[in-house]
LOTOR-180970 format. One record per residue (C-alpha): x, y, z; residue in one letter. Coordinates in steps of 0.5 Angstrom, whole numbers, padded with zeros to 4 digits, always signed. Last residue first. Layout:
% LOTOR-180970
XYZa
...
% end
This chain:
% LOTOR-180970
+0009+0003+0009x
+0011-0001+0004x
+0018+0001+0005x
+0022-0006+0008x
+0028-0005+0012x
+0023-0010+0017x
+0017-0012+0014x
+0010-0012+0018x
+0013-0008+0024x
+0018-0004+0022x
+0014-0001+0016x
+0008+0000+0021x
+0013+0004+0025x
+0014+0009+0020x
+0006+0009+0018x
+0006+0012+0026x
+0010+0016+0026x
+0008+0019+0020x
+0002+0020+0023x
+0003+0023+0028x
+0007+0028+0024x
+0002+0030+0020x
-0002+0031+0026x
-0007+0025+0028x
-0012+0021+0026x
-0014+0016+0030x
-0013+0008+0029x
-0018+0003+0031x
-0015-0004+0030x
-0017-0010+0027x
-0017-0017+0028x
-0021-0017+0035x
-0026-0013+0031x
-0032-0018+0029x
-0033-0021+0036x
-0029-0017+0042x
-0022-0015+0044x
-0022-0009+0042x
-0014-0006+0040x
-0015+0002+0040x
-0009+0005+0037x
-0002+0008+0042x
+0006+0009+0039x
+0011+0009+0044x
+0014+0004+0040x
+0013-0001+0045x
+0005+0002+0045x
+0007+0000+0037x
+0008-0008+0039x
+0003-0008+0043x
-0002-0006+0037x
+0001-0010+0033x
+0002-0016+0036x
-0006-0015+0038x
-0007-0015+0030x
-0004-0020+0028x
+0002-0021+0025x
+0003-0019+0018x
+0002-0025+0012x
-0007-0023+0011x
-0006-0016+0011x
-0007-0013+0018x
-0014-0010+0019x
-0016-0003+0021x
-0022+0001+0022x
-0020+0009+0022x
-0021+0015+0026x
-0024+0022+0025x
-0030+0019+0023x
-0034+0019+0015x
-0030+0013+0014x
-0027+0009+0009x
-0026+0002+0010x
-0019-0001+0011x
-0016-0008+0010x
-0009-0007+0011x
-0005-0008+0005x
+0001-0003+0006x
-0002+0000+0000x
-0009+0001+0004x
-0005+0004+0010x
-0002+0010+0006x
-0008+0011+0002x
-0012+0010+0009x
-0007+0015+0012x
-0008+0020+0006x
-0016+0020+0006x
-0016+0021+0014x
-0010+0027+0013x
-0015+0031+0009x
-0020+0030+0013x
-0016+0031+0020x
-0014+0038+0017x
-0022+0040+0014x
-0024+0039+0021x
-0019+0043+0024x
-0020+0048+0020x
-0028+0048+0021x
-0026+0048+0028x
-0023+0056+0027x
-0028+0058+0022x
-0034+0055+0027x
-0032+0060+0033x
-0038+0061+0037x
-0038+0054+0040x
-0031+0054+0041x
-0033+0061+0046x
-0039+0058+0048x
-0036+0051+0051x
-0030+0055+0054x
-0035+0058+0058x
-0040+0053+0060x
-0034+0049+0062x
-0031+0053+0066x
-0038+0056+0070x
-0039+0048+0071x
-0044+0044+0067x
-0049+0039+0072x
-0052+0045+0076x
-0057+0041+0079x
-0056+0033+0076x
-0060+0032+0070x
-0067+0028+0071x
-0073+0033+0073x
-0072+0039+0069x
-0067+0039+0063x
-0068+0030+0063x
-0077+0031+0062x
-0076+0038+0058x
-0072+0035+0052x
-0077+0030+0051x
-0082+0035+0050x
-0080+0040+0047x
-0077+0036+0040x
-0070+0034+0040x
-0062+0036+0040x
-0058+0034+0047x
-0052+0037+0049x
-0044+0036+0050x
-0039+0039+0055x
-0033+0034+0058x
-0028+0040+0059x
-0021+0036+0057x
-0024+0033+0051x
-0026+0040+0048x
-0023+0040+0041x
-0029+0043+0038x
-0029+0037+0034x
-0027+0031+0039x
-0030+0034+0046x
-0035+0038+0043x
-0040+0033+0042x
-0047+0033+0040x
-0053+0028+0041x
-0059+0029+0037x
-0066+0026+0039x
-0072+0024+0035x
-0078+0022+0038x
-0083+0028+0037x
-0080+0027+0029x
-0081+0032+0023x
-0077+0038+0026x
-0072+0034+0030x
-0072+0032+0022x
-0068+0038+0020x
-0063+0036+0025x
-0060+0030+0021x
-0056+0034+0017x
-0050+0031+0011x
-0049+0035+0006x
-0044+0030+0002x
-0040+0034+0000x
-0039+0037+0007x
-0034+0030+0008x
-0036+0028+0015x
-0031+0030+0021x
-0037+0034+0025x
-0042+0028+0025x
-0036+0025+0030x
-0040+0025+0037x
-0047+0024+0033x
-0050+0019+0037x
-0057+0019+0034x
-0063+0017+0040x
-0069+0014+0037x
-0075+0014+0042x
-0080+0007+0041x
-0084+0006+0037x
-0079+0005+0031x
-0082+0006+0024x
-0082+0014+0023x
-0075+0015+0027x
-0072+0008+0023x
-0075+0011+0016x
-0071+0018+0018x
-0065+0016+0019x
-0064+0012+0012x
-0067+0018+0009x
-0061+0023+0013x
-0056+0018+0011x
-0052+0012+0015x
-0044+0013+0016x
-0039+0008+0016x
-0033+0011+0021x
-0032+0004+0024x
-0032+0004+0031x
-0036+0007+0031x
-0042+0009+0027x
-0042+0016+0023x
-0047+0015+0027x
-0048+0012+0033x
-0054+0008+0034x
-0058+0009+0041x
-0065+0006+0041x
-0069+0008+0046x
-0078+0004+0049x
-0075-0003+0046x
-0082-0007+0046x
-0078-0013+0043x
-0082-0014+0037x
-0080-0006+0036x
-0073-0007+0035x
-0074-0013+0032x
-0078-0009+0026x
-0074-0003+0027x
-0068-0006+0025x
-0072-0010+0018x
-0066-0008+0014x
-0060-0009+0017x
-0056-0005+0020x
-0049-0002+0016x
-0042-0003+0018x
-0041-0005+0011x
-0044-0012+0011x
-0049-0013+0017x
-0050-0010+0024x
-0051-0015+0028x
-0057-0012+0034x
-0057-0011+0041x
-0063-0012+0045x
-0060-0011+0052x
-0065-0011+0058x
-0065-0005+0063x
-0062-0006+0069x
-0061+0002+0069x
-0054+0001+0071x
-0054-0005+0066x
-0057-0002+0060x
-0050+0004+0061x
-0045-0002+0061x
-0049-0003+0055x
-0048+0003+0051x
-0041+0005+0054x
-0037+0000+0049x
-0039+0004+0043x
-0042-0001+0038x
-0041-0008+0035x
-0047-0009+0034x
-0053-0004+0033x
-0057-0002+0039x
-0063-0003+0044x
-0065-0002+0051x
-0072-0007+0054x
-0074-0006+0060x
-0073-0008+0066x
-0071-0002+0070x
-0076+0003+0066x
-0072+0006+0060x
-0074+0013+0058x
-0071+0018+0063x
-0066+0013+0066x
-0063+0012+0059x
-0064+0018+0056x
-0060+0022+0063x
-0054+0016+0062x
-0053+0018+0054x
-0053+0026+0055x
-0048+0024+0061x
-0043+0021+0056x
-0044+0026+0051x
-0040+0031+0056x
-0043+0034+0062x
-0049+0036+0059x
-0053+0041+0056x
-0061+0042+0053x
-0063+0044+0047x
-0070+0043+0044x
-0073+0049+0050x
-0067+0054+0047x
-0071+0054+0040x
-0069+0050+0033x
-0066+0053+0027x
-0059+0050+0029x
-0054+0055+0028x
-0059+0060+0033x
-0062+0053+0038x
-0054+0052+0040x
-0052+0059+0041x
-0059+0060+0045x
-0057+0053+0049x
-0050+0055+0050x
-0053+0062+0054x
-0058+0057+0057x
-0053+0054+0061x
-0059+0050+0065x
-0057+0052+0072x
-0053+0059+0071x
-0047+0056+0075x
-0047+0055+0082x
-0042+0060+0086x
-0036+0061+0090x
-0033+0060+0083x
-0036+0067+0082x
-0029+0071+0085x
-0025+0067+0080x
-0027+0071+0076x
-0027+0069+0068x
-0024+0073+0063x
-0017+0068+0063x
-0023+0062+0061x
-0026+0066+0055x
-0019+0068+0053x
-0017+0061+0052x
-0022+0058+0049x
-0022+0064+0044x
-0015+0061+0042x
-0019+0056+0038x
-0018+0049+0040x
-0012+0045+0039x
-0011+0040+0034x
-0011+0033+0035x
-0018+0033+0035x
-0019+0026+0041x
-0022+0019+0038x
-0019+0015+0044x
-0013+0011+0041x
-0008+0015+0037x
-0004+0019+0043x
+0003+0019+0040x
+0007+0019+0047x
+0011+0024+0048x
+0007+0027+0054x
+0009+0021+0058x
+0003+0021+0063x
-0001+0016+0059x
-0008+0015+0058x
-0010+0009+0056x
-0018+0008+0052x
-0022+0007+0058x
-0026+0000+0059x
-0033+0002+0061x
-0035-0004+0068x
-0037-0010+0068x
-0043-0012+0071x
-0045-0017+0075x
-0044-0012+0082x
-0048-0008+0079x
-0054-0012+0077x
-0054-0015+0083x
-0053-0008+0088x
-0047-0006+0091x
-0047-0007+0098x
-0042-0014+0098x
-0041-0018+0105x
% end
């Protein structure tokens, strides 16, 4: 006799990127900084006495919030802080989506979307995104013709790096019904001479929210601490009635102001991935791979037309020691998504690829 709900026991479960236990595994598959974060990290946490973990932690981390609010130019009551971005998106869902109604998002997208609609039981509206990644014109349109009550559409979008803009942004908050939640987990490796910000338009729209990360740009993967950006009233229902009590440890908390407050550091870091973005997708486009430009810190990948195909080459990386993200799904199953690593890193991987596609050859 199985005790699991319908809909859970029908669903499938997120498929987690590999983490490996060998640490000279080149670990190029799951989006991390490949830089450590900021020396402060450390200090922070050697401060904390270990007599205060018999304690909860302060409820709502309202020291990260005040941090947040002041770079943002918002109040503390727009921010809310969470146990990694993951549980920001799990906290929207069930704060706004009713068990039966409608979710929608862009297709293909980050694979937890929809594991999460259906823990809600919601009803998955996903719409095809069209050419360059982007959506399509009337989104908002079939969005709204199926009652769809939240929108998740990440941006710069995964698993591709193609990045809508601020105008593009606010037209879908102004038309959609519904409330527009921007998955900005990879907004911090954006070229900043584009001037990309979406957080003036919390100021505009009451159905606007902003998810932020600290596991890819702050490199904080190992400590699972994002927040929320919107206006006072949707950040109050999930800060007081549906996040879980203490939801951030007094670890996490710590960690996460101290590489909060260090923006030169992380700034470095992201000016290094950017730098190496463009060189591996030069290096990648003379060996023939198909590779878009990307505002993320990783690459969308197709092998050229006379390589092997993409799962022979992800397996024959991972034999190489070397691990990408192969998706076995509509649209990417001939490509693969490949992080940005260390210079180092990256030669690796651009050396294996030469063996791979052409043995002796140099096109990589």
């Amino acid at each position: 006799m199985s005790f699991e709900r319908a809909n859970i026991e029908r669903m499938t479960g997120y498929g987690y990127g590999e983490q490996p236990d060998d640490a000279k595994v080149i670990k190029l598959n799951t989006n991390e900084n490949p830089y450590p974060p900021s020396p402060a990290v450390a200090r922070a946490l050697a401060a904390v006495d270990i007599a205060l973990l018999r304690r909860y932690p302060p409820a709502t981390a309202l020291g990260f919030r005040r941090l947040a609010a002041a770079r943002f130019g918002l109040q503390p009551d727009q921010v809310v802080a969470t146990n990694g971005g993951d549980e920001a998106l799990r906290l929207a869902l069930t704060t706004f989506v009713d068990p039966g109604a409608a979710f929608g998002m862009a297709s293909p997208s980050y694979s937890l979307y929809p594991v999460l609609a259906s823990i809600q039981d919601c009803r998955l509206v996903a719409v095809e995104l069209g050419d360059g990644w982007l959506p399509p014109a009337d989104l908002a349109a079939r969005l709204n013709a199926e009652d769809v009550r939240l929108t998740c559409l990440v941006n710069p979008h995964a698993p591709s790096g193609a990045l809508l803009d601020a105008q593009a942004i606010a037209a879908l908050a102004e038309s959609l019904s519904g409330v527009l939640l921007v998955d900005e987990a990879y907004v911090d490796f954006v070229d900043p001479g584009l001037a990309h910000d979406l957080t003036r338009l919390v100021h505009r729209f009451d159905n606007l929210l902003l998810l932020r990360s600290l596991s890819k740009g702050y490199s904080l993967a190992g400590v699972r601490f994002g927040f929320l950006l919107g206006s006072a009233g949707l950040i109050e229902p999930i800060r007081d009635k549906t996040r879980d009590s203490y939801n951030v440890s007094v670890l996490a908390q710590a960690a996460a102001e101290a590489a909060f407050a260090d923006r030169k550091h992380a700034e470095a870091s992201w000016a290094a991935v950017r730098r190496e973005r463009q060189r591996l997708r030069e290096r990648l486009l003379a060996a023939g791979f198909d590779t878009p430009a990307s505002e993320a810190n990783f690459l969308l990948a197709a092998p050229p037309t006379d390589a092997p195909p993409a799962p022979a080459i992800y397996a024959a990386l991972k034999r190489r020691g070397i691990l990408v993200r192969h998706f076995d799904a509509p649209r990417l199953a001939g490509r693969l998504r490949i992080t940005v690593g260390t210079p180092e890193e990256n030669d690796s991987l651009l050396g294996a690829l030469g063996e791979i596609l052409r043995p002796g050859s140099e096109r990589c």
